[in-house]
Backbone as ProteinMPNN parsed JSONL, in Angstrom:
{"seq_chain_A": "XXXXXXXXXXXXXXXXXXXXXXXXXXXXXXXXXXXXXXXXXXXXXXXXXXXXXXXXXXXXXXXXXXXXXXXXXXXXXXXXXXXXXXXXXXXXXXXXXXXXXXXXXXXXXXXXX", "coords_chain_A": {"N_chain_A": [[-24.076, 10.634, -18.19], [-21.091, 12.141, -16.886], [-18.863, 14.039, -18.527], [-16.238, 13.301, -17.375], [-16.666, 10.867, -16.753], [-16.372, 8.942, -18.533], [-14.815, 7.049, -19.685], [-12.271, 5.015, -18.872], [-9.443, 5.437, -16.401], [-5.875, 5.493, -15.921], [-2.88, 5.606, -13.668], [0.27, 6.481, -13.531], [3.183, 5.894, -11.488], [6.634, 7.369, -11.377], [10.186, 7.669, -10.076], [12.749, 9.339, -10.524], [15.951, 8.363, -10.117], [19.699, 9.298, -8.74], [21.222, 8.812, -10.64], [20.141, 8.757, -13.072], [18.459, 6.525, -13.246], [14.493, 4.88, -14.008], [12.234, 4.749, -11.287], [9.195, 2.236, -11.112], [6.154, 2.831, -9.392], [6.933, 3.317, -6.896], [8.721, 2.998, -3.987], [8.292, 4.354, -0.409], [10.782, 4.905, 0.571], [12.53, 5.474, -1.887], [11.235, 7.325, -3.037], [12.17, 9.39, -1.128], [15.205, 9.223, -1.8], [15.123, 10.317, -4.61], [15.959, 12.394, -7.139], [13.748, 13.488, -9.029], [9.929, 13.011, -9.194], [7.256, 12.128, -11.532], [4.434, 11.704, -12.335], [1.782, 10.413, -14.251], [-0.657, 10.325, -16.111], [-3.548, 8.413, -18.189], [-5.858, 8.223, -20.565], [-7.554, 4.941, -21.654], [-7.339, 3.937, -24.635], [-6.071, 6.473, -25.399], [-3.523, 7.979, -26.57], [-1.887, 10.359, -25.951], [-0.588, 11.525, -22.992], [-3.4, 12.715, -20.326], [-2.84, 14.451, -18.281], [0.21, 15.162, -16.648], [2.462, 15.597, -14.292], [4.815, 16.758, -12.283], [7.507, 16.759, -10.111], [10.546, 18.548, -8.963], [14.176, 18.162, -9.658], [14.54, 17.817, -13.415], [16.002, 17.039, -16.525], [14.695, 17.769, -19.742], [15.142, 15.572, -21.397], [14.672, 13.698, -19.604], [12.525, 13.701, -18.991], [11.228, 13.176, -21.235], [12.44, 10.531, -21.73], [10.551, 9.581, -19.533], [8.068, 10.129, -19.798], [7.216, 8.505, -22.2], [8.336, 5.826, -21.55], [6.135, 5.99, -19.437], [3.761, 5.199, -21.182], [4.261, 2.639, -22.121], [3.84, 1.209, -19.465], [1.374, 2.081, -18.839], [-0.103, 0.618, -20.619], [0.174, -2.264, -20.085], [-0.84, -1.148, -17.351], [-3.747, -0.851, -18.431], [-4.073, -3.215, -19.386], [-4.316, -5.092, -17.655], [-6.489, -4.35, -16.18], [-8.648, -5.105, -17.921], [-8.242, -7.994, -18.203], [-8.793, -8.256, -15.641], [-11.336, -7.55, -15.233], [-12.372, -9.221, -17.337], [-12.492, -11.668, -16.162], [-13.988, -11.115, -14.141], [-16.39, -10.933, -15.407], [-16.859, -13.489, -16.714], [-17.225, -15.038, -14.462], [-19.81, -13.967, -13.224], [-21.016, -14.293, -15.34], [-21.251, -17.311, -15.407], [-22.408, -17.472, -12.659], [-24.933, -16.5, -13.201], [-26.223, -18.271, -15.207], [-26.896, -20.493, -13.107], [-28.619, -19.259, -11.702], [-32.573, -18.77, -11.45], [-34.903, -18.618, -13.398], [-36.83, -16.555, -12.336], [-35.194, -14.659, -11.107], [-33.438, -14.04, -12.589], [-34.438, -12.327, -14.827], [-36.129, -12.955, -16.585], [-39.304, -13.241, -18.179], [-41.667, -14.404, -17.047], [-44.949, -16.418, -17.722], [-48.419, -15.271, -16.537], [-49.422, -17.174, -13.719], [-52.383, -19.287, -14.313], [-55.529, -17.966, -12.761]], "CA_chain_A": [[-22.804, 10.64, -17.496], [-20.142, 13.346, -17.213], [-17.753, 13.899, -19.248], [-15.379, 13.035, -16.777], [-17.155, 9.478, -16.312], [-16.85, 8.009, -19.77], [-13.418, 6.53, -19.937], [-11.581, 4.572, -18.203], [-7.829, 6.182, -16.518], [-4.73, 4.671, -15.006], [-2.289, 6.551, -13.115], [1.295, 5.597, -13.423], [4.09, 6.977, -11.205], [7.786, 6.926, -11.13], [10.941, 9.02, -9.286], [14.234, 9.037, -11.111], [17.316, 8.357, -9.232], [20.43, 10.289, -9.31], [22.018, 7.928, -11.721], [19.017, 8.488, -14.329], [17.452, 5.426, -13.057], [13.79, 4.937, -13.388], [11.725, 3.308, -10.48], [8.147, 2.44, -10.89], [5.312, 2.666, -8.349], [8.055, 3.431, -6.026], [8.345, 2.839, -2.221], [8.578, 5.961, 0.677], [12.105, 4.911, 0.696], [12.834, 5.376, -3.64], [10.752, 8.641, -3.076], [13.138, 10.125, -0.633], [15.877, 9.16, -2.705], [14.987, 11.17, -5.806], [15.974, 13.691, -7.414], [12.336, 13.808, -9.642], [9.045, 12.097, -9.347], [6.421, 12.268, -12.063], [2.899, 11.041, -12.475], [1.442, 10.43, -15.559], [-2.493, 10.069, -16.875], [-3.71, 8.105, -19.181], [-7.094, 7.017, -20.809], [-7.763, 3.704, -22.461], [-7.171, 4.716, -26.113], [-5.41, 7.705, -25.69], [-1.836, 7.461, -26.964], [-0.94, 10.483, -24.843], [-1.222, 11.311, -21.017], [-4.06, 13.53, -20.431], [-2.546, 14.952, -16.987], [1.202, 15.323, -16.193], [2.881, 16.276, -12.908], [6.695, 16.551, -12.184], [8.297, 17.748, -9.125], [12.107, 18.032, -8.575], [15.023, 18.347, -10.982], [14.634, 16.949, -14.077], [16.063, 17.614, -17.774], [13.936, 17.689, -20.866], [15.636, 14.669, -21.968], [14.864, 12.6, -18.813], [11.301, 13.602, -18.509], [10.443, 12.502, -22.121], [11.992, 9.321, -21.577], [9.451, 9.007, -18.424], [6.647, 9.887, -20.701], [7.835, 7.309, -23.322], [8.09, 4.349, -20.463], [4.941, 5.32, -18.93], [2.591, 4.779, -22.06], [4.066, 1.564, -22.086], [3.329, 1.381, -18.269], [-0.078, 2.417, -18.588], [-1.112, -0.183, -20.945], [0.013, -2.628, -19.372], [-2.001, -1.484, -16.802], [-5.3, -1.468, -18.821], [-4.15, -4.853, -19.834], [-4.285, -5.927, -16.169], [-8.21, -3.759, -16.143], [-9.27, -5.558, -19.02], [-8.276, -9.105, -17.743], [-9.413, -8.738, -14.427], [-12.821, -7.547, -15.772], [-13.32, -10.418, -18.361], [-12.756, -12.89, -15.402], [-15.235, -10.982, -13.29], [-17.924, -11.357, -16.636], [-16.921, -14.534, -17.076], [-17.668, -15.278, -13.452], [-20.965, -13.245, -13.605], [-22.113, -15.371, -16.716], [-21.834, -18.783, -14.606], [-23.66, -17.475, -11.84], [-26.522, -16.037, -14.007], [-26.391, -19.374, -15.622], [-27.127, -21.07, -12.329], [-29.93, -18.876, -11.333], [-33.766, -19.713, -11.553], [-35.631, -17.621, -14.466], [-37.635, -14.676, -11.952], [-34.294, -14.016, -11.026], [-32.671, -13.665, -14.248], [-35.252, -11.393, -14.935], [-36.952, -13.166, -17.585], [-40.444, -12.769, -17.621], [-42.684, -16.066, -16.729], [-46.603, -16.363, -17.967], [-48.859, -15.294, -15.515], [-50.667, -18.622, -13.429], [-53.384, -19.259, -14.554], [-56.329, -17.797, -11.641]], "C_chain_A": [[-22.061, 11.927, -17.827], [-19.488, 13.06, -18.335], [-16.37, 13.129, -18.928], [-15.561, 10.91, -16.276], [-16.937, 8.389, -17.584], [-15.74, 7.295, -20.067], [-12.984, 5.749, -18.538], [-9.866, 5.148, -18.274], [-7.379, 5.27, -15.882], [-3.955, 5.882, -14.915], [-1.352, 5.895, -13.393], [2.125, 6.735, -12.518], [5.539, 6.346, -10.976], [8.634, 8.161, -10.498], [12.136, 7.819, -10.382], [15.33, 9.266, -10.244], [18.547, 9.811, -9.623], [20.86, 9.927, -10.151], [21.234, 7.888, -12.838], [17.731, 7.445, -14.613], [16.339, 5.422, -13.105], [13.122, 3.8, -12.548], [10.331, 3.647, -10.607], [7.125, 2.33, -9.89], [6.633, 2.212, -6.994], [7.358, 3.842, -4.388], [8.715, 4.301, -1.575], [10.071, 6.378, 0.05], [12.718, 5.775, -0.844], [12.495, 6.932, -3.723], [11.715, 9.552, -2.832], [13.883, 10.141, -1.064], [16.278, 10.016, -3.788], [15.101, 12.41, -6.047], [14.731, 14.581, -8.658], [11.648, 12.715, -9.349], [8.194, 12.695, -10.57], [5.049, 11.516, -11.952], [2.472, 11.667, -13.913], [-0.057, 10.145, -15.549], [-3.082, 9.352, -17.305], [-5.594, 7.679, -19.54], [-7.286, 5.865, -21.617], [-8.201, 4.311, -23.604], [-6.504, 5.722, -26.408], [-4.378, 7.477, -25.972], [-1.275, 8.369, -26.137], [-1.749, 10.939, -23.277], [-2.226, 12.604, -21.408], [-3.819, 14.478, -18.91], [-0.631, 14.312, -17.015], [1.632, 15.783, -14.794], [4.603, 15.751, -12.627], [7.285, 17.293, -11.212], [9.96, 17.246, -9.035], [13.071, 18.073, -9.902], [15.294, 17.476, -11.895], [14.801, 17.882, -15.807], [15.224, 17.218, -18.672], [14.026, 16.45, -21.378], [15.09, 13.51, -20.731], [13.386, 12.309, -18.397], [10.388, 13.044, -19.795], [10.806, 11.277, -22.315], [10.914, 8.772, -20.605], [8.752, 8.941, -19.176], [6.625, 8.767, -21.89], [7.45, 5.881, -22.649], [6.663, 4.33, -20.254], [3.689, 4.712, -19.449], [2.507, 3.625, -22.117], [3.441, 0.872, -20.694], [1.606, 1.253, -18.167], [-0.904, 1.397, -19.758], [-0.507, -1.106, -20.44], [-0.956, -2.852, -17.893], [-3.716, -1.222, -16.926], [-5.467, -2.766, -19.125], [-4.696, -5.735, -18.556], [-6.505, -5.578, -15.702], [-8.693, -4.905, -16.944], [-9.426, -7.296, -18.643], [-9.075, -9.221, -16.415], [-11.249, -8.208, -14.69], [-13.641, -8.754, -17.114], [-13.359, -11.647, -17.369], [-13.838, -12.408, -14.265], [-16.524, -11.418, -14.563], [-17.76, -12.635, -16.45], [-17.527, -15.581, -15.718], [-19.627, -15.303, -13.002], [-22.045, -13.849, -14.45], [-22.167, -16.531, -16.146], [-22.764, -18.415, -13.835], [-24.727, -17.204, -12.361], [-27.119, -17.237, -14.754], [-27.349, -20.055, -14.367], [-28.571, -20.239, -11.522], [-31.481, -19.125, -11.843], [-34.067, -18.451, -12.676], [-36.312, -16.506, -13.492], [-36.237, -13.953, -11.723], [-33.09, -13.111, -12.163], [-33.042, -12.552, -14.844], [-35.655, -11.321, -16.234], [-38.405, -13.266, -17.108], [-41.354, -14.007, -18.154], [-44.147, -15.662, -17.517], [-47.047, -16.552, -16.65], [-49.382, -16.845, -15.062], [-51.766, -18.1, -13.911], [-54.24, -19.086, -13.004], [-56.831, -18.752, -11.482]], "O_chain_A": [[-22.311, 12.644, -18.796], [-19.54, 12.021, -18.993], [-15.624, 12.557, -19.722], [-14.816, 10.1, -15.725], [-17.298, 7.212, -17.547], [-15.925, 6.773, -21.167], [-13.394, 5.974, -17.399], [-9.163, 5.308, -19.272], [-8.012, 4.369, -15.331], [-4.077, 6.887, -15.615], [-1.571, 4.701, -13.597], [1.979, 7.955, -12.602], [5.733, 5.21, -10.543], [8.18, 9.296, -10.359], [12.295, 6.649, -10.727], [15.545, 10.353, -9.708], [18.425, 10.803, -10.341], [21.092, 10.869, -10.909], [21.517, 7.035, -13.679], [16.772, 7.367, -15.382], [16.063, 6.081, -12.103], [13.196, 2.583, -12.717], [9.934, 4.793, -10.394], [7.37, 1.268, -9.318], [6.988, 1.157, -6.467], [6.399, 4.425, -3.882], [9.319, 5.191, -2.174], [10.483, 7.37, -0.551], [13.4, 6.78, -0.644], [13.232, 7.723, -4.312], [12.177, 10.34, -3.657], [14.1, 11.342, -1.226], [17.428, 10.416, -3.968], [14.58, 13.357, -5.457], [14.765, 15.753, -9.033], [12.184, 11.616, -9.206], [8.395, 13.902, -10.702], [5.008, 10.558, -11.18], [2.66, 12.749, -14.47], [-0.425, 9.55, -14.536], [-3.927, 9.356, -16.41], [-6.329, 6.988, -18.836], [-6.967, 6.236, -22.747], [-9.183, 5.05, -23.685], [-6.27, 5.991, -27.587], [-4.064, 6.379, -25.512], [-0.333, 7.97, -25.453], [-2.85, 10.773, -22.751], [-2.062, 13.337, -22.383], [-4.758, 15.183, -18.54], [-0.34, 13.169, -17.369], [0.796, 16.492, -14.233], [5.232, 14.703, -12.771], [7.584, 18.466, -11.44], [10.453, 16.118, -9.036], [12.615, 18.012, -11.044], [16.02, 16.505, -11.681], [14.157, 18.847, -16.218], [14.852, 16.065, -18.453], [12.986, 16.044, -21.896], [15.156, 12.338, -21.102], [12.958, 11.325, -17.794], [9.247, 12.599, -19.671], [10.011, 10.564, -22.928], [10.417, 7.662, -20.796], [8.475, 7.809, -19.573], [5.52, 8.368, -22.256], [6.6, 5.071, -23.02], [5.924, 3.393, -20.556], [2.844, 4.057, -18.839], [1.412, 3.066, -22.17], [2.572, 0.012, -20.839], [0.894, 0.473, -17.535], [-2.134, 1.381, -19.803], [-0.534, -0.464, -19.39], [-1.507, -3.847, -17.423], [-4.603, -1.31, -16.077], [-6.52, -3.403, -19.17], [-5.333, -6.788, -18.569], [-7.371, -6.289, -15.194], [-9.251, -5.757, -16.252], [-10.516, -7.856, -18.763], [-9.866, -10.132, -16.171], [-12.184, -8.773, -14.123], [-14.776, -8.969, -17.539], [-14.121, -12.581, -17.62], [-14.454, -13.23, -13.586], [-17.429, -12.225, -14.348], [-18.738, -13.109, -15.871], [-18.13, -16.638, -15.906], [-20.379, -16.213, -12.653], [-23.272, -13.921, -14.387], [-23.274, -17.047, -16.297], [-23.913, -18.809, -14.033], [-25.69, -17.801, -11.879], [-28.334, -17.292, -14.948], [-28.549, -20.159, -14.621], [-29.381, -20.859, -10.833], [-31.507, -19.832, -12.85], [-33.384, -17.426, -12.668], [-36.311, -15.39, -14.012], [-36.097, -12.787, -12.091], [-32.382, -12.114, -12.308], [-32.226, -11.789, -15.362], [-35.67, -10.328, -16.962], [-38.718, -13.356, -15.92], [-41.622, -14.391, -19.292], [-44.301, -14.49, -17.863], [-46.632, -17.35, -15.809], [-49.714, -17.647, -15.935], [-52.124, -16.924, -13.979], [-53.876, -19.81, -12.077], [-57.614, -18.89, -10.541]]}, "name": "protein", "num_of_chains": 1, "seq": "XXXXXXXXXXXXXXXXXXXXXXXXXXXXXXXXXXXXXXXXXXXXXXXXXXXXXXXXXXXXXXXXXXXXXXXXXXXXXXXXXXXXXXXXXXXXXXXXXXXXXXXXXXXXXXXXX"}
């Protein structure tokens, strides 16, 4: 695998109002609104973003609370990865249960000729 293949990322994005507000995974509308959006990175384990992006006017102070929120943001949404992949296994392991042994891809004794 790449390098680029070995992790799992989440994206998070928010736009800050004029009032300092932030909104997450924000609508057209919230967009237009704003006076910054950011997007943030992350990989499962990383503590920080591995990609940033920030358009629009924003102070030092307003863009490290974004980065602050979104870590929490972003696990959250590995939390949401992580669950919805143990109920696909867990899914995965009944049906494999319910299948016949060639399928399983255990390996039978030949018939006897």
């Amino acid at each position: 695998k790449q390098w680029y293949q070995r992790r799992v990322r989440a994206g998070v994005s928010c736009v800050q109002q004029e009032n300092g507000e932030l909104f997450w995974d924000p609508t057209a509308e919230e967009e237009e609104e704003s006076t910054a959006k950011y997007t943030f990175v992350y990989e499962n384990g990383a503590k920080n973003a591995i990609f940033t992006h920030c358009t629009g006017e924003s102070s030092i102070e307003q863009f490290m609370l974004a980065l602050q929120k979104s870590r929490q943001v972003a696990c959250e949404v590995f939390g949401f990865y992580r669950e919805s992949f143990e109920k696909l296994l867990r899914k995965d392991v009944r049906f494999q249960m319910m299948l016949p042994p060639v399928i399983k891809g255990e390996i039978l004794e030949d018939p006897e000729p």
